[in-house]
C-alpha positions in Angstrom: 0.0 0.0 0.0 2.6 2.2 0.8 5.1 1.4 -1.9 1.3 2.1 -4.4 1.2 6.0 -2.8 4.5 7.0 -3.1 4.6 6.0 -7.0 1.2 7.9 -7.0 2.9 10.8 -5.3 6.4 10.3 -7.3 3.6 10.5 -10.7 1.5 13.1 -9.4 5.1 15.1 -9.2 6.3 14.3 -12.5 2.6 15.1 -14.3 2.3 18.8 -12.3 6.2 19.4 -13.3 5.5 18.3 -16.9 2.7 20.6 -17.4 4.2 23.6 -15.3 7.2 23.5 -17.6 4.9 23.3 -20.7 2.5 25.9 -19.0 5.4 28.6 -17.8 6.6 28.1 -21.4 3.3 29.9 -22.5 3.8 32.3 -19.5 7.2 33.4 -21.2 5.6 33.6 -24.9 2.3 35.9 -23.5 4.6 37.7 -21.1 6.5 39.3 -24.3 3.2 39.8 -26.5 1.8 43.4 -26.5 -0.8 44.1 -24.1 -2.8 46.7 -26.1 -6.5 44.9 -24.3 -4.6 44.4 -21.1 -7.0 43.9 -17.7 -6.1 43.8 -14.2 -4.0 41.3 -12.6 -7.7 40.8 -10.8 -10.0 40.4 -13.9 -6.9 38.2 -16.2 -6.6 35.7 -13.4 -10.1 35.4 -12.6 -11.0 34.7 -16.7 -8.1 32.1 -16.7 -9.8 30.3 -13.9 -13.2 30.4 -15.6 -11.6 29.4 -18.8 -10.3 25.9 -16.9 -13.4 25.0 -15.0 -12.3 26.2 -11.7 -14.8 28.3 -10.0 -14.9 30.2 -6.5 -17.7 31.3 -4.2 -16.7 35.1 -5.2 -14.3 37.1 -7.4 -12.5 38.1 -4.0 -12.2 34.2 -3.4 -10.5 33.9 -6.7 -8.3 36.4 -5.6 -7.3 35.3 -1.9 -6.7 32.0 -3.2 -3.9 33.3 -5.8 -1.6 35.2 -3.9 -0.3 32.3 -1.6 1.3 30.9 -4.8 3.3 34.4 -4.4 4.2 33.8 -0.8 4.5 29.8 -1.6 7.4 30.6 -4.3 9.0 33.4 -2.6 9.6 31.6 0.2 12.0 29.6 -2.7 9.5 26.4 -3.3 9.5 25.4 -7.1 6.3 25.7 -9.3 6.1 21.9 -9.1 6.1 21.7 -5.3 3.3 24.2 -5.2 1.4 22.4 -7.6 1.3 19.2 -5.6 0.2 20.9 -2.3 -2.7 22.7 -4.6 -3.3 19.4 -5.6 -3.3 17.6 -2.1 -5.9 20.4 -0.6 -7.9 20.7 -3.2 -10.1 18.6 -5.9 -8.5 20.2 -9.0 -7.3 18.0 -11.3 -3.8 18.1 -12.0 -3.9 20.3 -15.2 -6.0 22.7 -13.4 -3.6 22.6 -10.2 -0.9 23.3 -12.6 -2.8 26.2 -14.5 -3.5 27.5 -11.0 0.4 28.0 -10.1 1.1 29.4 -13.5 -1.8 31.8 -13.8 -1.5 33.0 -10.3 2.2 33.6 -11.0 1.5 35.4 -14.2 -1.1 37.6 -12.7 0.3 38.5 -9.5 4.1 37.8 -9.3 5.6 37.4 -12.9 9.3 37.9 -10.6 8.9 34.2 -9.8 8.4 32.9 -13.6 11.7 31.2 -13.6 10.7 28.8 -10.6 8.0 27.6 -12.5 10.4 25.2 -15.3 
């Protein structure tokens, strides 16, 4: 049982690090396009999150639950590690959890990009 969870875990790892890399590649390609519609950090984040199926009791949910990815990768954890704890507290699936971490980071601290790969 044990040795089953831990190659869960190890695949759940390799899955969220897989699509962050291929997820922060797109952050890197839409982070040098013009921005002549730009929106808020606020109303871009939210939109991603609608456009992956992810929905929160508010717009100010949205919101609080974005900026621990901030605090999550400032404090030096990788994109992939804070994929896998959005993954463990939550019921997103693992491309959402992923899309979570990269969209958050986009939106509200593009400084921490390079963690993502």
């Amino acid at each position: 049982m044990l040795t089953h969870r831990v190659e869960t875990i190890k695949t759940v790892k390799t899955i969220a690090s897989t699509m962050i890399g291929a997820a922060a590649v797109g952050l890197v390609a839409l982070s040098t396009a013009g921005t002549a519609a730009a929106t808020t950090a606020d109303d871009a984040f939210i939109s991603q999150m609608d456009g992956l199926g992810i929905s929160f009791s508010s717009p100010a949910e949205a919101v609080r639950e974005g900026h621990p990815v901030c605090r999550e990768l400032a404090s030096g954890k990788t994109g992939t590690d804070v994929a896998t704890e959005v993954l463990k507290q939550t019921n997103l699936t693992s491309h959402q959890a992923a899309y979570f971490v990269v969209d958050a980071t986009k939106a509200y601290c593009p400084q921490y990009a390079w963690q993502l790969t």
